[in-house]
N, C-alpha and C positions, 0 to 999 in steps of 0.2 A: 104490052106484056101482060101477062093473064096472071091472074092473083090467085094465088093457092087457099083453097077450101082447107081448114084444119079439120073439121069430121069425115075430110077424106082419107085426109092423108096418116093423121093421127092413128088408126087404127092397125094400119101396114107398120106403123114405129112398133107401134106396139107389139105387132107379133115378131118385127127383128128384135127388138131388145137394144137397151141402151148403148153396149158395148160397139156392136153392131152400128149400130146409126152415126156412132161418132166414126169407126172407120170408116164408115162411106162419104162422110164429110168432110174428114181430112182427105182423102180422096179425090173429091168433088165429082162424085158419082151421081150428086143433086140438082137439080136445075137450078137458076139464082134465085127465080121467083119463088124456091120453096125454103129456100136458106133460113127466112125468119120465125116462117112456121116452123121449121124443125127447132131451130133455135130455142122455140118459147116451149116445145115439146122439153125438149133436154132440161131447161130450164126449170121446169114443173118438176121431172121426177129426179132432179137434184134437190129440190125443197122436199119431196113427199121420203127422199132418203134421210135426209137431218132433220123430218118434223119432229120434235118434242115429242116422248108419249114416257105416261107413265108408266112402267109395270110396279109391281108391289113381291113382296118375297115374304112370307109366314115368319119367318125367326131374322132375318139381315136388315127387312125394310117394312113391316105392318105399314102403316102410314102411306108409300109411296115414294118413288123416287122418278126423276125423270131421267130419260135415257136418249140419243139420238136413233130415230127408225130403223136406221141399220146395224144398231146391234141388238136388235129385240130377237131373232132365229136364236143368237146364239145365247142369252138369258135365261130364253125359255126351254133351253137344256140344260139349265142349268137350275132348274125349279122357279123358276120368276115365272108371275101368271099377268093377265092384263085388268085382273077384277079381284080383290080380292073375297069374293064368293067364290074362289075355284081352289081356296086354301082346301087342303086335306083333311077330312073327314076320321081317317081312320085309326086303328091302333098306335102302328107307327109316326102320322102326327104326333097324336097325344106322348108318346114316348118319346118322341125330341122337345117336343116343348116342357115333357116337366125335368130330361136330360138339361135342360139349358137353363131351368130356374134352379136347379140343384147345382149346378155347377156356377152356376152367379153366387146362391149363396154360398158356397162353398168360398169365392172369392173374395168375398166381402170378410166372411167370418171365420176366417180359417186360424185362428189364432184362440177365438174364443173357444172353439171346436177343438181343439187340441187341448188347449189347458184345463176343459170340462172332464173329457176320456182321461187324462193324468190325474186329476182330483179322483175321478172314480175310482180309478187301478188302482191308486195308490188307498186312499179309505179300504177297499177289500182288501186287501195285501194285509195292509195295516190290523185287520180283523180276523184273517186267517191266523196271525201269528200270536 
């Protein structure tokens, strides 16, 4: 029985695509002697789909967060980058981040901030009259 080459065969996986190679497996559209190697094919790009990878987000996640491979397409429409040297440079950065310090402080202090605007109103009120 002849033993299957994996840099032969491996490259023809790869241009069907994974979806593809498993129907042809359940099919048995493969010869047996190649069953392993595809096997260990499939096997790979089910690990290279769950591998760990960080991306990072400017305002949700600085620091990093890990994510599994296949939902990195859909993140990175969603503003998630893979470095965070690709954070935003521009106006509109700047304008959300100091939107999101002003509204932290807001949350934190919103009580002090109110009762400072009532002291004032009321002192001018008080002086008008």
């Amino acid at each position: 029985m002849p033993i299957a080459d994996p840099e032969k065969i491996w490259p023809k996986l790869e241009q069907a695509g994974v979806e593809e190679v498993r129907k042809k497996v359940a099919m048995g559209v493969y010869a047996d002697y190649k069953i392993p190697v595809i096997g260990e094919w499939l096997r790979r790009k089910e690990e290279e789909r769950n591998a760990p990878t960080y991306m990072y987000h400017e305002f949700e996640a600085p620091e990093g967060k890990v994510f599994p491979a296949s939902e990195v397409p859909t993140l990175e429409r969603a503003g998630w980058v893979d470095t965070p040297a690709k954070f935003g440079k521009g106006l509109r950065s700047k304008w959300l981040r100091a939107s999101l310090i002003l509204s932290s402080f807001w949350g934190q202090h919103w009580k002090w901030i109110v009762t400072t605007l009532l002291t004032v109103i009321g002192i001018l009120v008080a002086m008008l009259m």
